[in-house]
C-alpha positions, 0 to 999 in steps of 0.5 A: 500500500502506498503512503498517504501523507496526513496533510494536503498538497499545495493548492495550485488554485491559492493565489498566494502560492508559488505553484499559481505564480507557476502556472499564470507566469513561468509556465507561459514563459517556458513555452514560449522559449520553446516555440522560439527554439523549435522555429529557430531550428526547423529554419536552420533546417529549411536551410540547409535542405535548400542547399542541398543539390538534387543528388542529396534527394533522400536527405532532403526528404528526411529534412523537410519531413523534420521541419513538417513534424516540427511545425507539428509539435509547435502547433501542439505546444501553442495549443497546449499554452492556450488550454493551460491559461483557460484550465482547460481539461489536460488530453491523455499523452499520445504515444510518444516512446517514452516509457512512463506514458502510461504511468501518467494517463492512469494518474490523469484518470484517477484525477478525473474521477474527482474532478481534478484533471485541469491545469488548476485543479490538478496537484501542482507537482503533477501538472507540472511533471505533466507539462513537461513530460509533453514536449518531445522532438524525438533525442531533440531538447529545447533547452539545450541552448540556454543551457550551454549559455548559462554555463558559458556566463559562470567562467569566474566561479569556475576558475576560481573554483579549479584553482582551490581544487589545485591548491589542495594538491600540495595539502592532500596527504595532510588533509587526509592525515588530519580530519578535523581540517578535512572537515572544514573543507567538506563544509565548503564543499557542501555549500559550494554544491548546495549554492551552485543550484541558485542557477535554475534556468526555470526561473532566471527567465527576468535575470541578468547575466549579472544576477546570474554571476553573483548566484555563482559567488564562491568566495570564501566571506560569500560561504560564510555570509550565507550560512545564515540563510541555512535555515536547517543545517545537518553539515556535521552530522553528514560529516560523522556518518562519513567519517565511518565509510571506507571506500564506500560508494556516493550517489547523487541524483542530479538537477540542473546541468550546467554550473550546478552539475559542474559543482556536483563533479567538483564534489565527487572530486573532493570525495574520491581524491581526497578523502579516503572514504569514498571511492566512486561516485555514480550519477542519476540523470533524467532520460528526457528534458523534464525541468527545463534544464535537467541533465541528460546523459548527453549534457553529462558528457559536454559538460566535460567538452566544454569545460576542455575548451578555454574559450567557452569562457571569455570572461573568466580569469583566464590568466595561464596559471588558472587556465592549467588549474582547469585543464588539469581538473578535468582530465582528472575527471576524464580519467575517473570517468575511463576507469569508472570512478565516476559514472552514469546510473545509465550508459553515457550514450544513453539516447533521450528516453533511454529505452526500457532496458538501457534506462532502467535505473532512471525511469522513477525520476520523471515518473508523478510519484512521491519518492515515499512510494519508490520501495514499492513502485521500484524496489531495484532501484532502492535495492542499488541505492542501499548499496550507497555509502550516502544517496546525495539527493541535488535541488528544489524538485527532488525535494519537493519529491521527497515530501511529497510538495505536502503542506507539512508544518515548516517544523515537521522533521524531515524524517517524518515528511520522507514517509516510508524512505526515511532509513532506507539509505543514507539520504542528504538532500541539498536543496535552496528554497524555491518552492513553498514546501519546507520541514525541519525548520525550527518553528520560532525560525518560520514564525520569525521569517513568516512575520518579516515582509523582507523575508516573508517568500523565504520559502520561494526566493532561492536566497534560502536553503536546507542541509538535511540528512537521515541515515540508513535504519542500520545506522 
């Protein structure tokens, strides 16, 4: 039996609520980058058929056939912007070969039955899921470009960040020899990877490149300043549960591609080299382009492509000394990826969705259901995550996931609001505000920040997060 949560979802239809700001604002924007991107690609490929000469005709075809199905989808998704602003009833998801197609169309029908089945009255975790689970043009994903740009704009922290990783080099064995100074470093780690996911491109759409560039701050007096916005703050506890483990096994179930992925290599870096109590580190990313700018197993493999080419990132200190920091970061990555130190819960060539074997160990990220229920809806899965030394779970929606985007009481217990998972494996969730879900928090601390008009969206604003770790039932 499935977990029911003692409290209700959040209520799309509650103007004060982030989900309607979702729905009324972000959702158009969204959609409409995507048109833009669709028409900007079939022209490209009106072109290059036009320049094709008549001994080309079969690959002429094949490209005009492209641009008719492009068309296609852009009128779908334009149809899809105008029933979503007139919550109108959501159509059942055609056959698009990705494999959780069914899982959704049950899920609709059980809304329908209560009535729940429009873009406004339907759960928001599941309208959204929904949304983005429709938009597909075969291995083609739109937001591919904002993507690269995004990154391409975080050449500052980037360097800077493979110069400290350098400057460990000269420290390492001891660091190793000396866990309390350790510590310390695994600190700044954990931020640096909790604060790389301020770059969400699903809500920069009013940002500057220069908003963008001070998310991405990571100097040292930047951390510290920060650690007062850590509303819970579980950092020694995860120190001490690691502490324990000896070439254990890491796993991080990704977010965003781009500068947040960069921060979660940088991470696993730190762990394997230079510690001595992780030993590899496997990634989980989304087989289709979810949440806007969600990794693939393609972005997995660009990002270290980009990051070989100096000249994505004009704007970084690019002195020679920095220039080698980098180099000398990602071919060590590079390497760890050859020999399976780092790898993908799926094949690096994973196409987009995956297929049903190829896929396996990541069809439950893009699936409507809560994490709770994963035991029950994928016991595989849970039964390769138990075999993790520490399950690091990256962002907003993976959060939202493992609460179920309940409206728990701020100051529930995360354990409490994981439902049957709690213990299941060691489980740490890294995650900045950016939504209306939150537990853990002390409640004089929500009372506090409810009742200040500057703080008052410290649940949505992204200048606020959650460090929250539950071991495993053995520990």
């Amino acid at each position: 039996m499935t977990f029911s949560a003692p409290y209700p979802p959040y209520d799309p239809l509650d103007k004060s609520g982030f989900s309607y700001d979702t729905v009324i604002r972000r959702w158009p924007i969204i959609i409409t980058s995507i048109v833009d991107e669709l028409h900007n690609a079939c022209h490209f490929l009106v072109l290059e058929s036009q320049a094709l000469d008549d001994s080309a005709s079969d690959k002429k075809a094949l490209l005009d056939e492209k641009v008719k199905e492009g068309n296609e989808i852009v009128a779908k998704i334009s149809k899809l912007k105008y029933e979503m602003a007139r919550d109108r009833v959501m159509d059942e998801i055609e056959d698009d070969g990705d494999g959780n197609r069914d899982v959704y169309n049950q899920e609709l029908a059980k809304l329908g039955e209560d009535n729940r089945n429009t873009w406004f009255t339907a759960p928001w975790l599941f309208a959204e899921s929904y949304f983005v689970v429709t938009k597909q043009w075969n291995d083609y994903d739109p937001f591919h470009s904002s993507k690269i740009k995004t990154f391409k704009q975080s050449g500052a922290s980037i360097y800077k960040i493979a110069t400290t990783i350098h400057d460990l080099e000269k420290r390492k064995d001891e660091l190793i020899a000396n866990p309390s100074k350790l510590q310390i470093l695994f600190t700044e780690m954990v931020q640096m990877c909790l604060w790389g996911n301020a770059t969400d491109l699903s809500l920069l759409t009013h940002m500057t490149e220069e908003d963008i560039k001070n998310l991405q701050t990571v100097e040292k007096d930047a951390q510290e300043a920060r650690s007062k916005f850590i509303l819970k703050d579980d950092q020694k506890t995860v120190w001490e549960h690691l502490k324990g483990l000896k070439d254990a096994r890491v796993d991080f179930v990704l977010d965003n591609a781009g500068f947040e992925l960069f921060t979660d290599l940088v991470f696993a870096d730190f762990l394997v080299t230079y510690t001595p109590h992780v030993s590899s580190v496997v990634f989980h990313p989304k087989l289709i382009p979810w949440f806007v700018s969600d990794v693939l197993p393609v972005d997995f493999t660009e990002t270290l492509s980009v990051l070989s080419d100096p000249s994505n990132f004009p704007e970084g200190d690019s002195s020679p000394e920095s220039l080698e920091h980098l180099k000398s970061m990602v071919n060590r990555w590079k390497s760890y990826v050859e020999t399976g130190v780092f790898k993908l819960s799926v094949p690096l060539e994973t196409p987009l969705g995956g297929g049903e074997e190829r896929g396996k160990k990541a069809n439950f990220w893009t699936t409507p259901y809560p994490y709770w229920d994963m035991e029950i809806l994928d016991p595989e899965l849970v039964k390769y995550l138990k075999e993790s030394g520490l399950v690091i779970f990256k962002g907003d929606l993976n959060y939202r996931k493992l609460t179920g985007d309940i409206k728990w009481p701020a100051w529930t217990p995360f354990d409490e609001a994981l439902g049957p998972l709690a213990g299941a494996f060691p489980l740490l969730s890294l995650r900045t505000n950016k939504a209306d879900v939150a537990v853990g928090v002390p409640k004089d601390v929500v009372e506090r920040l409810d009742g200040d008009e500057e703080s008052e969206k410290w649940r949505v604003d992204g200048r606020y997060a959650l460090i929250s770790f539950v071991p495993g039932r053995s520990e």
